[in-house]
C-alpha positions in Angstrom: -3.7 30.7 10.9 -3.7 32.7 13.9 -0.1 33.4 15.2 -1.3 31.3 18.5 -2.5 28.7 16.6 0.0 24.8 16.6 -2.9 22.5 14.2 -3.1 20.4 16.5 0.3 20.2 18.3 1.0 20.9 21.8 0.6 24.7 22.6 3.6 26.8 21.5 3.4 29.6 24.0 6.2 31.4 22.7 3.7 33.3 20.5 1.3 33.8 23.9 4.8 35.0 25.8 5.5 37.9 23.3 1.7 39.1 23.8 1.7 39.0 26.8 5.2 41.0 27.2 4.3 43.4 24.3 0.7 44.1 26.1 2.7 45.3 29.5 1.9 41.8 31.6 4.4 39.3 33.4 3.9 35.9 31.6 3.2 33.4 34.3 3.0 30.3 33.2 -1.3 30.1 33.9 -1.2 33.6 32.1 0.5 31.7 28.8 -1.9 28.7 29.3 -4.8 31.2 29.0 -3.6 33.3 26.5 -2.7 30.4 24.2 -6.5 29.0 24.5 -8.2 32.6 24.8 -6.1 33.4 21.0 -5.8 30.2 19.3 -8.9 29.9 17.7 -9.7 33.4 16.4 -11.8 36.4 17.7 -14.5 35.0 20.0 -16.5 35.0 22.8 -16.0 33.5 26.7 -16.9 33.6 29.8 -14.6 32.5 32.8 -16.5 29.2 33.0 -16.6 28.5 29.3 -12.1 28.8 29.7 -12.3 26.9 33.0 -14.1 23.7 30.8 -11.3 24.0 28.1 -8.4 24.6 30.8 -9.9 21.3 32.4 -9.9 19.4 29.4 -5.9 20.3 28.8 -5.7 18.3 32.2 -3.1 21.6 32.6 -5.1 22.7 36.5 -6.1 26.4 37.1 -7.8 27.4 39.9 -10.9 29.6 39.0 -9.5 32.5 40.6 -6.7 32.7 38.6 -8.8 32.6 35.4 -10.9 35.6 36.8 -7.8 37.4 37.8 -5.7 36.8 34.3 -9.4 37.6 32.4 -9.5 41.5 33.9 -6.4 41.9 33.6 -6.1 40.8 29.6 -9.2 42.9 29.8 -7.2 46.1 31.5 -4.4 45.5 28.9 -6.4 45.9 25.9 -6.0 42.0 24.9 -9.9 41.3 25.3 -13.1 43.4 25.6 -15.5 42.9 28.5 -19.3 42.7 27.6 -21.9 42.6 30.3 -25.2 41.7 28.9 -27.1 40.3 31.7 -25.3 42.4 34.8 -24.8 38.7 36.1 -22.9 37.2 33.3 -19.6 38.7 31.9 -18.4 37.5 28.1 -14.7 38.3 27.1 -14.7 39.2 23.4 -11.5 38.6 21.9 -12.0 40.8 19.1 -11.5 44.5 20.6 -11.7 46.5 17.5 -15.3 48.7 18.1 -18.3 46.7 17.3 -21.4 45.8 18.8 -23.3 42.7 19.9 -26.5 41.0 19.2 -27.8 38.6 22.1 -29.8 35.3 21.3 -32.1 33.5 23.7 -29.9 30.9 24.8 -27.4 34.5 25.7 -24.6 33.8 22.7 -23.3 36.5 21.5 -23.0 37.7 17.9 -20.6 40.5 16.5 -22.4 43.1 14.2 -19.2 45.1 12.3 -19.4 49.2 13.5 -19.8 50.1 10.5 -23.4 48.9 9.9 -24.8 51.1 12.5 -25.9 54.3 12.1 -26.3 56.2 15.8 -28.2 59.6 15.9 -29.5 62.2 18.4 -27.8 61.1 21.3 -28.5 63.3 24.3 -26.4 66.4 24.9 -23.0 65.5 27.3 -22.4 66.6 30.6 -20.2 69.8 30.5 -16.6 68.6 30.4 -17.4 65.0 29.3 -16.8 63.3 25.8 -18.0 59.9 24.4 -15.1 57.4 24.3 -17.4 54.8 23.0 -20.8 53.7 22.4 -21.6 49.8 22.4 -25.1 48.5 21.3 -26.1 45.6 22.2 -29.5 44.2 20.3 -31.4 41.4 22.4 -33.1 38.7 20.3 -35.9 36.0 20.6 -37.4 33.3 18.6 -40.1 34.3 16.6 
């Protein structure tokens, strides 16, 4: 079970507390309510709207704002990953160790491990510049 995970209890947040304070960021209490949902379930993908819904249906009121704001910044301290697809919808991928994505129709997303990609003859790097990462992302439609 994940260490944010209460089977079915009422949210512990003392679990969301610690990672919030170990990843550098003031636990407010909409912070703790986010965290606790974001990490309860295991690595996954959201978007603000898709954590709006399941703040909502806590009856525990956020304003959307605040979900945005709390978002990028789990995003700035390493909690989440970002992943634009679209350039108009951001996903928040709670799984932040490198891997990439696969996008179906409907746009969910779908982790494919690192290690099961093989990238060659990338183009030469500007002088002074390095690769800090390289994230494919593989679109998909019904056949």
């Amino acid at each position: 079970m994940h260490p944010l995970q209460s089977a079915g209890r009422a949210p512990d947040l003392t679990a969301a507390h610690h990672l919030l304070r170990h990843a550098g960021l003031r636990p407010t209490r909409p912070r703790l309510r986010l965290a606790w949902l974001l990490f309860c379930q295991g690595p996954r993908h959201v978007s603000a709207e898709m954590l709006a819904s399941e703040v909502a249906a806590t009856g525990f009121a956020v304003a959307q704002g605040t979900i945005y704001n709390a978002l990028n910044a789990f995003a700035r301290a390493g909690l989440v990953r970002e992943v634009v697809i679209d350039g108009e919808r951001t996903w928040f991928d709670t799984h932040v160790a490198p891997h990439h994505h696969m996008v179906d129709a409907a746009g969910h997303l779908h982790d494919i491990p690192a290690d099961v990609v093989s990238l060659g003859n990338l183009p030469p790097l500007p002088a002074g510049q390095e690769i800090a990462s390289v994230e494919l992302v593989v679109r998909l439609r019904p056949k």
